[in-house]
VORODREN-395806 format. One record per atom (N, C-alpha, C, O): x, y, z. Coordinates in steps of 0.05 Angstrom, whole numbers, plus 5000, padded with zeros to 4 digits. Each point is the difference from the previous one (the first is absolute). Example, Ala and Ser with C-alpha at 12.3 -4.5 7.8 and 13.67 -1.06 7.14 Angstrom:
% residues 2
526448865156/498250245000/501850245000/502150005013/497250214973/501650245001/498550225014/501050225004/
% end
This chain:
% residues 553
734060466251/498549765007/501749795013/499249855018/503250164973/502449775016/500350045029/500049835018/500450514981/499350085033/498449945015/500549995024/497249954968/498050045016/499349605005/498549955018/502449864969/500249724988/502349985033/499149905021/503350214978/501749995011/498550035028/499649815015/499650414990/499550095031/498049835010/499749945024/498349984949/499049795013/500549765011/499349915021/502249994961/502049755008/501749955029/500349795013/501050524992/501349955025/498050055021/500249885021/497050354975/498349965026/498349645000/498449905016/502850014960/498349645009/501649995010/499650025024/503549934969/502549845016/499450115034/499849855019/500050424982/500050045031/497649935021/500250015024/498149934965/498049895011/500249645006/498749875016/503550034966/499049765012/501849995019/501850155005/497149565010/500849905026/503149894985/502050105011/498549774973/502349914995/502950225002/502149955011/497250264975/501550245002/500350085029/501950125010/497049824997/501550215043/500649665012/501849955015/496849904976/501849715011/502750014988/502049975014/498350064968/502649964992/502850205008/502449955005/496050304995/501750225010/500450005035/502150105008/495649785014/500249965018/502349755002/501750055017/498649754973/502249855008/502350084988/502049975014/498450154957/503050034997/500650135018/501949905013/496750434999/501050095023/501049925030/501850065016/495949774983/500949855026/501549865003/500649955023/500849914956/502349904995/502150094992/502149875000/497750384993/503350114998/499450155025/502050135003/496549945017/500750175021/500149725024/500750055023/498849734970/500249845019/503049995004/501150075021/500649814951/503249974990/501150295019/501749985018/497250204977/501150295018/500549945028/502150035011/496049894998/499849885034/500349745006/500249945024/499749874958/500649785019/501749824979/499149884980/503550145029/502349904980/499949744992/501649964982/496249735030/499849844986/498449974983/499849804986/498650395014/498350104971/500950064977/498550024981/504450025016/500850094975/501449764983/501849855008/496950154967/500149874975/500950184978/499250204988/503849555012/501350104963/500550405005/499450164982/501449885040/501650244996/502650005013/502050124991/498249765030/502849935003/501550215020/498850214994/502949855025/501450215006/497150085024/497849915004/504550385010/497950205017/497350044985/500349974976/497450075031/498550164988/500250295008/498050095011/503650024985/499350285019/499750244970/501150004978/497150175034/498050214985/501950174985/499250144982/503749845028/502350224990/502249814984/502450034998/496449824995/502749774979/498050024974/497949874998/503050284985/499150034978/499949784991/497749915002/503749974990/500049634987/498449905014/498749874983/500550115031/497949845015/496650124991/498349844995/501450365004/497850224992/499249974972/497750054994/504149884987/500449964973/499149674994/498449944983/503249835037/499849804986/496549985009/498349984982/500950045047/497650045004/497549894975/498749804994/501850564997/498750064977/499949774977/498249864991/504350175006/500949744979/497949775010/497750014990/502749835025/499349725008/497450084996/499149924978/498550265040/498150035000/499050134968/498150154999/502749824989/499150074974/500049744982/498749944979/502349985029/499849584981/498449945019/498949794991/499750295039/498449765008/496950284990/498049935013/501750184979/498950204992/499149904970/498250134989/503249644998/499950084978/497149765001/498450074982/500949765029/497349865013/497450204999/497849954991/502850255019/498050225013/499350154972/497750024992/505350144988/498850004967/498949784984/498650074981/501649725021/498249794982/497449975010/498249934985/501250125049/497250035005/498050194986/498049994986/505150315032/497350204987/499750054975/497750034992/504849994986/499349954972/497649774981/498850054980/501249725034/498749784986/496850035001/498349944982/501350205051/497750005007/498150254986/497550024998/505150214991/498850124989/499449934968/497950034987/503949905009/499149914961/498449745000/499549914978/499549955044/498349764995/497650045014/498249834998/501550395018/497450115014/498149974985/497949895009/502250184968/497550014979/498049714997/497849945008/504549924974/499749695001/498549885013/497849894996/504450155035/498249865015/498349995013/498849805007/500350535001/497250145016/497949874967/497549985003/503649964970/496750034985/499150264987/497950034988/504050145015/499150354995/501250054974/499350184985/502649665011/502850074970/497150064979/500350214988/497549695006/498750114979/498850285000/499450144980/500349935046/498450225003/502250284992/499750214987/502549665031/502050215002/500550064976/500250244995/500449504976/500650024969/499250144988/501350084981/495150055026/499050154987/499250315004/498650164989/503549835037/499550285002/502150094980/501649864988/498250455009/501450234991/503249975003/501550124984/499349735035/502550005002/502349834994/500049785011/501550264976/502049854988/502049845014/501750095016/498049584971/501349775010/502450045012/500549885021/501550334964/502150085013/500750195022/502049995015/495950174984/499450275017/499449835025/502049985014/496349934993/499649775025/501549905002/501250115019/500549674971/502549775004/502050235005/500449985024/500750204968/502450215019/499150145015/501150065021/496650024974/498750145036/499949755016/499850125021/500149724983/498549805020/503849955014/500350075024/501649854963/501749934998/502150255015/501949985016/496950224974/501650205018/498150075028/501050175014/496949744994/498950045020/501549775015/501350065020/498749724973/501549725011/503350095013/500450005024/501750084954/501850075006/500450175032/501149965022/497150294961/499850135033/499449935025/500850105021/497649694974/499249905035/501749805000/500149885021/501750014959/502049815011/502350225012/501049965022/499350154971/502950305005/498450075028/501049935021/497450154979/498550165038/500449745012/501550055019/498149734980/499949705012/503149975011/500749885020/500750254964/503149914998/501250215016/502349995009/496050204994/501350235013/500049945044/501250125018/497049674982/499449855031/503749895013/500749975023/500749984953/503349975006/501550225013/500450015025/500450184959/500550255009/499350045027/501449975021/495550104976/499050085024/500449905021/500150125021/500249614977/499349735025/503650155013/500650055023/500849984954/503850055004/499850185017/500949995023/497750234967/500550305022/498149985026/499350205013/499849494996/498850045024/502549995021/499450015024/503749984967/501750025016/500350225004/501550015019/498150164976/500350245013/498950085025/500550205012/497449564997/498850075032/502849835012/500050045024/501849834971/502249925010/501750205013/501350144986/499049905051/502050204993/502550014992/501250214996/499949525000/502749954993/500450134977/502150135001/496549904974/500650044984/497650364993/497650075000/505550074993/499050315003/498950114970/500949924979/497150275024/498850054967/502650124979/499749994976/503150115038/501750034991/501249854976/500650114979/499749675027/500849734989/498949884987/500749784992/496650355000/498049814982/500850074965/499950224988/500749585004/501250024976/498050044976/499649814985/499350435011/497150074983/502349904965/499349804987/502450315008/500749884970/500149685001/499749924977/500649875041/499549735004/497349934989/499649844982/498550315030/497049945003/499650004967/499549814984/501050475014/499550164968/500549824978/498750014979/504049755027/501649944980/497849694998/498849904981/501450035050/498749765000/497749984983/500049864979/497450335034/497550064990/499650014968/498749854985/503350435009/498150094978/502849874975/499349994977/503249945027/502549934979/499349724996/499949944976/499649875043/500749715006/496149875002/499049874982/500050185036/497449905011/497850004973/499149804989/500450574999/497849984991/501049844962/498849854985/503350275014/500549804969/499749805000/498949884981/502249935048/499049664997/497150015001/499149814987/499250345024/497049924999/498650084971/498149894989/502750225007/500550184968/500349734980/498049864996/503750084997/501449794991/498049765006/499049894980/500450035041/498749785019/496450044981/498849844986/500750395021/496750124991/499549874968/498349844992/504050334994/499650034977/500049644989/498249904987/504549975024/499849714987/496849885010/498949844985/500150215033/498349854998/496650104990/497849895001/503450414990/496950114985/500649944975/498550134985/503049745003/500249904975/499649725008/497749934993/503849885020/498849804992/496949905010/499149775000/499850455008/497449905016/497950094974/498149864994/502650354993/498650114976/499649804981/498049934988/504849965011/500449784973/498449755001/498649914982/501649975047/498849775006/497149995019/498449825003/501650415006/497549975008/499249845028/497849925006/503650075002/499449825028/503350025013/502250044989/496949905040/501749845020/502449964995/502150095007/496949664973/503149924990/501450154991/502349965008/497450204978/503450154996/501050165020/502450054997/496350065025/501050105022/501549805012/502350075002/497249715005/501349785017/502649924980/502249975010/497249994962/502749974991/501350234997/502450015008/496850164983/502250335014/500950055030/501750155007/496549695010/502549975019/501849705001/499350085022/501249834978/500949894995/503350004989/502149955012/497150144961/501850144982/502450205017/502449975005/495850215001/501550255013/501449825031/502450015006/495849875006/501949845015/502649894995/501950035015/498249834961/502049864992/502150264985/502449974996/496550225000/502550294987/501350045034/502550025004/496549995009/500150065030/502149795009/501750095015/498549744980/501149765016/503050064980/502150015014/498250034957/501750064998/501650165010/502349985008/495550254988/502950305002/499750025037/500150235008/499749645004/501049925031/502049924998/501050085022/500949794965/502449774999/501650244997/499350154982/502749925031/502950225010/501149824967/499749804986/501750505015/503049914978/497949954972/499749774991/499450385002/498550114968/500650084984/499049944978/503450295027/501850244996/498250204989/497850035009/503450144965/498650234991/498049974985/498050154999/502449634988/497949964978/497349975016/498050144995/502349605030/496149965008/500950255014/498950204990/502649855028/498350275015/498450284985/498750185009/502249754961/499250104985/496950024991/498550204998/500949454998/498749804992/497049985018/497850014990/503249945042/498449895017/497950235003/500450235006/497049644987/497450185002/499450185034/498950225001/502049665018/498850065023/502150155016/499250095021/503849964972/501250175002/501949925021/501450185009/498849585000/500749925029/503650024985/501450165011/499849704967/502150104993/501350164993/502450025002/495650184985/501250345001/500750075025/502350035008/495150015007/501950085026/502149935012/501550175008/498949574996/503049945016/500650074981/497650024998/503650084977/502650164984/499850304997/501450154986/496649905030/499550304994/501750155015/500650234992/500649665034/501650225015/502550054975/500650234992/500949534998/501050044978/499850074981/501750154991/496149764995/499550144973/497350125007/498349855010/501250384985/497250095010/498550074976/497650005005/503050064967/498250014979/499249694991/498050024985/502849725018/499649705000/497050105012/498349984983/500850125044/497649995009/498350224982/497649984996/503650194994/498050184981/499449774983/498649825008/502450184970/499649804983/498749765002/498549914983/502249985038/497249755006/498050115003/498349854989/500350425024/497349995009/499650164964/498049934987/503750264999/498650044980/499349774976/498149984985/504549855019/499349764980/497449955008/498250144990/501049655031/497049935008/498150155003/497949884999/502050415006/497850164993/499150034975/497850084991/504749854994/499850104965/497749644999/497749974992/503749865019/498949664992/496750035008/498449844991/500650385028/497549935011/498550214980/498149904989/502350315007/499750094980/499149864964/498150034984/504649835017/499049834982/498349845004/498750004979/500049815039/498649885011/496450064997/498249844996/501850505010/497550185001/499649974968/497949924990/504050144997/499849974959/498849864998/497850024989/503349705022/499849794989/496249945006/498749894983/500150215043/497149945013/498750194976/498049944987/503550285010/498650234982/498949774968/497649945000/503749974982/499349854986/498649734998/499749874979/499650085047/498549775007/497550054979/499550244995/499049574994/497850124990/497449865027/500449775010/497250384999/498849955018/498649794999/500249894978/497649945045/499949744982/497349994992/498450185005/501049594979/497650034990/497849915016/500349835018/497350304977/497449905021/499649754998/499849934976/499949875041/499049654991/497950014997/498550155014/500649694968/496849964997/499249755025/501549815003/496450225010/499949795017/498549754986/497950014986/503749735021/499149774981/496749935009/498950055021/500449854962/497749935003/497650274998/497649945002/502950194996/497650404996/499249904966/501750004982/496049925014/499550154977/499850254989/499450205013/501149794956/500550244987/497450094987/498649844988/500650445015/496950014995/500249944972/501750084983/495949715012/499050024987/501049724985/499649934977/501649935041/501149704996/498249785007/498650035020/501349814970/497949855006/501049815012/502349924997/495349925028/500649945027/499049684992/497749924996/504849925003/498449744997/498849895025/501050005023/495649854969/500049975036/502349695014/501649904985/498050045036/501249695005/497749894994/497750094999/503549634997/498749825002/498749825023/501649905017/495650074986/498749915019/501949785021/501849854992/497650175024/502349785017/495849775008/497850085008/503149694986/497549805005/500049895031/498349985018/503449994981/500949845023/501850055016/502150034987/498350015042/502250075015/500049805016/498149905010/505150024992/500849805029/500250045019/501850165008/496249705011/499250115026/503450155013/502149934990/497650235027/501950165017/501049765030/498149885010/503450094996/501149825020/502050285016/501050194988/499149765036/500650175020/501149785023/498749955020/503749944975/500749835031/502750094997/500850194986/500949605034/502849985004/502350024968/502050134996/496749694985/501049934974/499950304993/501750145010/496749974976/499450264990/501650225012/501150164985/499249875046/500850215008/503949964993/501650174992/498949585012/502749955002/500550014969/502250104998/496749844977/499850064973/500550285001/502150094989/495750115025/500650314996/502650085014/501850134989/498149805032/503550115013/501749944986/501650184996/498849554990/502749904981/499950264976/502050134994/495949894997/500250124977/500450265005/501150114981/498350055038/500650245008/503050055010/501550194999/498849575011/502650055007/502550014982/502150125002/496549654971/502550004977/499450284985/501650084984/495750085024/499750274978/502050225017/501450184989/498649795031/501650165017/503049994999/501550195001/499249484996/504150054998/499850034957/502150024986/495949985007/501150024972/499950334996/501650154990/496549875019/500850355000/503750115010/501550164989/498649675037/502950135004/501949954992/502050144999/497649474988/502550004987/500150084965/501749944983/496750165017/500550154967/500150254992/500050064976/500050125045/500650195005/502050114992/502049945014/498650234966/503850064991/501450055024/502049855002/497650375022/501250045020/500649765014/502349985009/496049834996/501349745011/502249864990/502049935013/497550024961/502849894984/502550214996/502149934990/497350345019/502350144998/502249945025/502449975003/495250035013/501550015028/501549695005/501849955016/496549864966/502049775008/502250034986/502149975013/498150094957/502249974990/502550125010/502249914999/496950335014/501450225013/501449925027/502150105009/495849625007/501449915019/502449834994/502250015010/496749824971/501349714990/502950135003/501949925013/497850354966/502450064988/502150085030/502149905007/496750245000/502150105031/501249725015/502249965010/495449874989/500849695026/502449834984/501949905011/497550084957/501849854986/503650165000/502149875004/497650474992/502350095011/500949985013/502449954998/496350085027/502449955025/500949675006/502149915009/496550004987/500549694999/502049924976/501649824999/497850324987/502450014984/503450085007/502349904996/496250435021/503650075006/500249835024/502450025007/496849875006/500649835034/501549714984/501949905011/497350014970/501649754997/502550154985/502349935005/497450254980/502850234988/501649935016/502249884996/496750205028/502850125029/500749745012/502349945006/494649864998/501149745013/498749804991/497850015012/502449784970/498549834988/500349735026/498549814996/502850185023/499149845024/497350215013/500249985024/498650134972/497650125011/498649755014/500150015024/499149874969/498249734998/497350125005/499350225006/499449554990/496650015007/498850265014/498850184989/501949815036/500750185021/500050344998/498650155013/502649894972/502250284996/498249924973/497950125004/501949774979/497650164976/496750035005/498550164988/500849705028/497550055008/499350275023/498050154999/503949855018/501250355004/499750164986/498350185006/502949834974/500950204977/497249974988/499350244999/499349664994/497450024992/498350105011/498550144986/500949845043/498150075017/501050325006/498250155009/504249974987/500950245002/499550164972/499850244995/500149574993/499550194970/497249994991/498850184989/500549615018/496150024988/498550055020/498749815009/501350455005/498550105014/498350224999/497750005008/503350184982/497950184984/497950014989/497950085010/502749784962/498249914991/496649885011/497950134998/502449595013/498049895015/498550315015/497750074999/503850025010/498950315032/496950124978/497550015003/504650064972/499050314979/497049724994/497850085004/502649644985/498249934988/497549925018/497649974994/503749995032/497750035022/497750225010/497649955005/503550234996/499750245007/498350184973/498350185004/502649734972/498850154981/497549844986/498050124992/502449615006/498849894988/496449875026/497849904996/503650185024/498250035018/497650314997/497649955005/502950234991/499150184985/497949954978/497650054999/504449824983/498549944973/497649855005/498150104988/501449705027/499649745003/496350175016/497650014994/503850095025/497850145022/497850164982/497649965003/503450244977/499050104990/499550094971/499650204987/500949565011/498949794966/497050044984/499750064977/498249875043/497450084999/499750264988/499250084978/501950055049/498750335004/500950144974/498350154989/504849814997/500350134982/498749914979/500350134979/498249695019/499249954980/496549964994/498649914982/501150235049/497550124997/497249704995/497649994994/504549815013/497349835003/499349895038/498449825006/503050305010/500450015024/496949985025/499649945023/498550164948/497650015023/498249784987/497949945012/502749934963/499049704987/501449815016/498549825006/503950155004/500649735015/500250085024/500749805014/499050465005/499650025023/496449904997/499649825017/498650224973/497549955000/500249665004/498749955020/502449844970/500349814994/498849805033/500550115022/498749744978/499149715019/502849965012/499649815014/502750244988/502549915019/500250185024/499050215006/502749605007/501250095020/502950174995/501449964981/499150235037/502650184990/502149795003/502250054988/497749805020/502949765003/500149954971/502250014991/496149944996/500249914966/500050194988/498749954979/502150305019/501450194991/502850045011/501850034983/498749965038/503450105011/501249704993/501449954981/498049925033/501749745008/501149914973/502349954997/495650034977/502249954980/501950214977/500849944977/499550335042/501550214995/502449955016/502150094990/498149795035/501449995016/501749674990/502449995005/496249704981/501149854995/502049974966/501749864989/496250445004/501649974969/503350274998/501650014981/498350185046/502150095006/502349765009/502349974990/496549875034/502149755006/501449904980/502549995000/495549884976/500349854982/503050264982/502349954993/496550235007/502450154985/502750085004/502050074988/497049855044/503150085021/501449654995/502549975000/496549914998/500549725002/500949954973/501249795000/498950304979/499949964981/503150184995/502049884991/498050415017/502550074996/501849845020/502149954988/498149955034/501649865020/501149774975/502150004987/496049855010/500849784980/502650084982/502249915001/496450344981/501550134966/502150045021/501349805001/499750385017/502250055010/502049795012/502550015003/495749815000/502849705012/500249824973/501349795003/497550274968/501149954984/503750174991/501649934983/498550295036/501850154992/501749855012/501549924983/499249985041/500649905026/501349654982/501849875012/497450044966/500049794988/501450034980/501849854996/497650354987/501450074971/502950115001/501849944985/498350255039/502550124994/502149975013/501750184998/498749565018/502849825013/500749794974/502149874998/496050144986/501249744979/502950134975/501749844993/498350395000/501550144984/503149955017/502249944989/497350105042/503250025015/501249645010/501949935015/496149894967/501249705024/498649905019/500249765006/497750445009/500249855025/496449954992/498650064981/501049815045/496949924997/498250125029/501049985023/496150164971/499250115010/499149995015/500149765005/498450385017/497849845019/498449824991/499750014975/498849795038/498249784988/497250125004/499250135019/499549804958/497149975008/498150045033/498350165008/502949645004/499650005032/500950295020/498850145016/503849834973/501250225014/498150314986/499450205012/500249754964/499250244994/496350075003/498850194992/500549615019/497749965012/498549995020/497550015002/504549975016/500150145038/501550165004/499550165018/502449864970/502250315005/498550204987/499650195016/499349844961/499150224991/497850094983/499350244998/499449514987/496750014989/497650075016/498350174995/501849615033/498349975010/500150245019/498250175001/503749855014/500750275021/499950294994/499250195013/502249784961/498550324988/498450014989/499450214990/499349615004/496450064988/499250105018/499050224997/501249645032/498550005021/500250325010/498250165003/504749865001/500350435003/499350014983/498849794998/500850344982/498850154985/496949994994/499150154982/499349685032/497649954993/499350115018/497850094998/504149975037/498350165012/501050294987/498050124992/503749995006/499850284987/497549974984/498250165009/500949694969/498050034991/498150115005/498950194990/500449615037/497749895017/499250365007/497950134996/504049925013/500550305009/498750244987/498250175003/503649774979/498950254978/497249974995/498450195002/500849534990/497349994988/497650065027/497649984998/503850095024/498150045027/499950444997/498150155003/504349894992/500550224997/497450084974/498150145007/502349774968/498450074986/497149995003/498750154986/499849685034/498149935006/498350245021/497650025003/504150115007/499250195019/501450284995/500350165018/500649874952/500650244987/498250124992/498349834995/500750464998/498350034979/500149994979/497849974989/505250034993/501350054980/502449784997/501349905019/498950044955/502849804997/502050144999/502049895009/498450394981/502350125015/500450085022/501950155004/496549765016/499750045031/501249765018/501150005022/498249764958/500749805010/502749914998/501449895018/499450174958/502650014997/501850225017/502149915010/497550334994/501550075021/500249955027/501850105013/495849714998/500649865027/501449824995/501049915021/499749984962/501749684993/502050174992/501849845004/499550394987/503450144997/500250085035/502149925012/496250225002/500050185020/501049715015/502150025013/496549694987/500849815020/503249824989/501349845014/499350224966/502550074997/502650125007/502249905004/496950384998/501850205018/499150005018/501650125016/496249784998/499449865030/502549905012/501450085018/498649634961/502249735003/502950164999/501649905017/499750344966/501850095004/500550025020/501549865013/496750424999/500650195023/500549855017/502350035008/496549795004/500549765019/501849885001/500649995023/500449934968/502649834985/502250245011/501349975020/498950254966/501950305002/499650055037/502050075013/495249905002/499450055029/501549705023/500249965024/500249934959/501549845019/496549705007/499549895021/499750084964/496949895006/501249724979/499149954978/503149915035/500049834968/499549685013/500949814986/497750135039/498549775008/497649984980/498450184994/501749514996/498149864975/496350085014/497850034988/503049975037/497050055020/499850214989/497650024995/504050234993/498550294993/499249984971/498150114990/503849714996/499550084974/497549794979/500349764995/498150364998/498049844984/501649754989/502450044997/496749704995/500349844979/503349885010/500749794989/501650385035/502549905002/499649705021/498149895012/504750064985/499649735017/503750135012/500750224991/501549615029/502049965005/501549934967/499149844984/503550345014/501549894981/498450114962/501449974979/496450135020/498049994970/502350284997/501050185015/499149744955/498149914988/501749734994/499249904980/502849965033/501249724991/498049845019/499350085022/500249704966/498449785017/501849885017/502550024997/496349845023/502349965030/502949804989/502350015008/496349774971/502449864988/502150134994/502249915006/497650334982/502350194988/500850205031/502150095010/496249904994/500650265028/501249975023/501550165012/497249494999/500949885024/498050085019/500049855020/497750394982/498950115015/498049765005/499549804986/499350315041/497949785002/497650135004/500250234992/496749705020/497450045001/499250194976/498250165001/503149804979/497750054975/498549924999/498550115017/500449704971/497149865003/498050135022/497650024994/503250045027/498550085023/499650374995/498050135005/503749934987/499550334983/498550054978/498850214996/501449564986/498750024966/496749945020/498250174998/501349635016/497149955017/499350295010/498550164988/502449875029/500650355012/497850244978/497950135001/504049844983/499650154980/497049864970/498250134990/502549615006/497649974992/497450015011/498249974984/501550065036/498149975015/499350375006/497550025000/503150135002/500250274993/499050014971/497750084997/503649834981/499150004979/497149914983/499150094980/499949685036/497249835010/498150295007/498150094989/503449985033/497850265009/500050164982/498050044988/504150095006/500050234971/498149924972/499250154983/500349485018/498649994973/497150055007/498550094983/500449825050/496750015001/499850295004/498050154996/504749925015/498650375003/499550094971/497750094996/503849914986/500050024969/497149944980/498850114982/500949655036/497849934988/497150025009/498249884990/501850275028/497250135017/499750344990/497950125001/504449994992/500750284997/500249954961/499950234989/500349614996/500149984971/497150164993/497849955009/502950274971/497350134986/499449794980/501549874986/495950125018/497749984974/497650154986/497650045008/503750054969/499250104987/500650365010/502250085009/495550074985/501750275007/499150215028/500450245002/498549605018/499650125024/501450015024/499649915022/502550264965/502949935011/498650185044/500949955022/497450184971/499050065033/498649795015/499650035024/499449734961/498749775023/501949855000/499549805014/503150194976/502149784993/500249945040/499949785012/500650485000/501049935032/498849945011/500549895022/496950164968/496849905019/499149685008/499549865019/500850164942/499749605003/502649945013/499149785008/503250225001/502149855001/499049875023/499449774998/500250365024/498749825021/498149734995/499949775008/498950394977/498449784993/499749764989/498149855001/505450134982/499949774985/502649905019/500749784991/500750285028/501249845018/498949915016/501249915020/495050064975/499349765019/500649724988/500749944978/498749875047/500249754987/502949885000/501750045017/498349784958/503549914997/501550134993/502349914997/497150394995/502250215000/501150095027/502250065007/495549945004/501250135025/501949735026/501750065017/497249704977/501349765009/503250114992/501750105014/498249844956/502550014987/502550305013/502450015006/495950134992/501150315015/501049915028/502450025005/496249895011/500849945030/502249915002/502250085009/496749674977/502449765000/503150144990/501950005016/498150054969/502150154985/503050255016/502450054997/494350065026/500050225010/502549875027/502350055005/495849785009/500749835021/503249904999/501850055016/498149804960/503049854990/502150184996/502149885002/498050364992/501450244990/501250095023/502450035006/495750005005/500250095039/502549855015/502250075009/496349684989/501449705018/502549984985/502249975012/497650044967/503549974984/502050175003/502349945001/496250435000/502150155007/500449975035/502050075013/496049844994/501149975042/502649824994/502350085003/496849634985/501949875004/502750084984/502149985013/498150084964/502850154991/500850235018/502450065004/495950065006/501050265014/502249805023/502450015003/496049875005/502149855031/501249874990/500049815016/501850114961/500849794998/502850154984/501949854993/
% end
């Protein structure tokens, strides 16, 4: 029965669209790195098809950015139930809680391993090279890469997060399992570990550099961590499964139904300016209280705080004349992450809040306009981006007082870096939540907001690094021109907000309501008549006229 749980699992994985999206770009990106040498990221050296080290680290690298692709397909498989509404039906069949949770899980695995196998392949498209002869193709490289190094990190990668998705039940523990594994990652990168981490390091990147020397050091790491994922599977094995919820409010037969009480009198209904601006406020505070109480949100700040307060820490270490200047630097270089992941994800959340929760076709039914649905999804994301800018230039305040000196001021930390990176990061927002709007799926949406990511790489790596190409850049960003010296920012952040203007009415003509996700493209026309479509022009027009005039200038 596990077999058959399993095969099912990987013919879902291969059917979806996310699975050949994902396998279409890793390929296209490591066969891009093959052919066009400013494409290549974090491998370093020739790439050529006959340098085993090169073939190997490959593998390596693409197996940590792989390890994104196991928290998808694992999560989506152990929370499928949940969230399609089916977990009761499925409970009562014949088949056992565990028997499903390791079949489902080894169907996952596998289409992450075939997914992973698009590296390799993408590698041996050098062989249409004639430079390089089938002679020379180093098949024990591939072998070692693939099946020694590649599939145990996904292995490893799978398993941490089919436990913590089992335990907790949602999202969140995938996002803090990566996370986590990120930060194991960031360690065992750092040269000079010796025997013990190369021992130690889960992802293997330190075994190998000691393996030409010591070559059982690399046995031993992949059996230690196969033995750890292993344990890991134990550990899912004793989970106990969870219990059915009773849904609140169902009476229990045979309970008695008190009726309400008569209502006598009702206060007439009022419908003007007052009322509507009453419902937006309040929608809009239900919307940032959702995100800021969110555990994942407070993880990720604490997680920022902690990185921006370190390095600002070691920068006055090395030079406590830093001044104002040189720490507000050091801040804007360290709290960057963060803001991207909470834009981008929580834009997700935010979009499709309703739908999971299945009351999506009660407030799409509703007397509003779609602007009073997005717009205060889009002001209570601000509010949160604005809110971490703040917590982070408390770091910017706190941690010059321990060495003597005194920090940026209020002011300074209020045009150098509150107000200016709210402002970037609200269009990444802006972005994503346009992306999600014209997704079918929130894991759809989220991979156009990673994909326009490695967009922003490749570009950057192609020689494309004018602020005119890149979304949301200005001259000099991410330092504001005070720190930079650069000039026509302001005329780029316009540039670009004004782009972002258009991205919100397109967003908001293309936003589903309720669940007819096939008229969603029909009406869109239709609701950019009017002052949407004013607003669209206008937007459209200015975007135009700004990049003529930056272009010539």
């Amino acid at each position: 029965m596990m077999l058959k749980i399993a095969r099912f699992e990987l013919r879902q994985q291969l059917r979806s669209h996310v699975f050949w999206i994902v396998f279409a770009i890793s390929g296209l990106m490591v066969a891009g790195a093959l052919w066009v040498p400013e494409l290549r990221v974090a491998i370093g050296g020739d790439l050529r098809l006959d340098a085993a080290e090169t073939v190997v680290r490959t593998h390596l690298l693409w197996s940590l950015f792989y390890m994104f692709t196991a928290a998808a397909f694992v999560a989506d498989a152990v929370l499928r139930d949940e969230l399609s509404g089916f977990a009761p039906i499925i409970r009562s069949t014949p088949v056992t809680w565990r028997a499903s949770l390791f079949g489902r899980f080894a169907g996952s695995f596998a289409a992450t391993a075939i997914c992973f196998a698009s590296v390799p392949a993408a590698m041996l498209l050098t062989v249409l090279d004639p430079a390089v002869s089938r002679a020379t193709l180093p098949g024990s490289a591939f072998a070692t890469g693939f099946f020694v190094l590649g599939l145990p990190n996904l292995f490893l990668s799978a398993v941490f997060f089919f436990l913590l998705s089992t335990w907790w039940r949602s999202m969140i523990g995938t996002l803090i399992g990566a996370v986590a594994l990120l930060s194991l990652y960031g360690v065992g990168a750092e040269p000079g570990g010796g025997r013990i981490w190369a021992l130690l390091e889960p992802f293997g990147f330190a075994a190998w550099e000691q393996a030409g020397r010591e070559p059982s050091l690399l046995v031993l790491n992949r059996a230690l961590w196969l033995f750890v994922g292993l344990l890991g599977l134990a550990a899912v094995a004793v989970i106990h499964p969870p219990k059915p919820r009773r849904e609140k409010g169902r009476a229990v037969v045979g309970e008695a139904i008190t009726p309400a009480p008569a209502v006598m009198c009702l206060a007439p209904p009022r419908f003007g300016r007052a009322t509507a601006a009453r419902q937006f406020g309040a929608r809009t505070v239900f919307e940032l209280r959702q995100l800021l109480f969110a555990p994942s949100f407070v993880i990720l700040l604490i997680l920022g705080l902690g990185n921006a307060a370190a390095t600002i820490w070691r920068l006055l270490s090395a030079d406590p004349s830093a001044g104002a200047q040189g720490i507000v630097a050091a801040l804007i270089d360290a709290f960057d992450l963060v803001p991207i992941v909470v834009a981008i994800f929580f834009a997700g959340e935010l979009a499709w809040n309703e739908r999971e929760h299945r009351v999506d076709e009660l407030i799409g039914a509703s007397a509003i306009p779609n602007a009073a649905l997005l717009l205060p999804k889009l002001l209570a994301l601000g509010a949160a981006l604005l809110g971490l800018a703040v917590a982070s230039a408390g770091a910017a305040v706190a941690v010059p007082g321990p060495f003597g000196v005194s920090g940026p001021s209020m002011s300074e930390l209020l045009g150098w870096y509150i107000l200016p990176r709210t402002f970037d990061w609200l269009l990444i927002g802006t972005l994503a939540l346009f992306f999600q709007a014209v997704s079918p799926t929130k894991l759809a949406g989220w991979g156009l907001s990673v994909l326009f990511l490695v967009a922003t790489l490749a570009l950057d790596q192609a020689g494309f690094r004018d602020p005119i190409y890149h979304y949301g850049r200005y001259p000099g960003s991410p330092l504001p021109p005070a720190l930079s010296g650069a000039g026509e920012a302001g005329w780029h952040r316009g540039y670009w907000g004004a782009f972002a203007l258009l991205l919100l009415v397109l967003a908001n003509a293309t936003f589903a309501r309720g669940r007819r996700e096939s008229h969603r493209l029909a009406v869109a026309s239709a609701r950019l008549r009017g002052v949407p479509g004013w607003i669209a022009t206008g937007a459209a027009l200015s975007f135009v006229a700004l990049g003529y005039l930056l272009s010539r200038s």
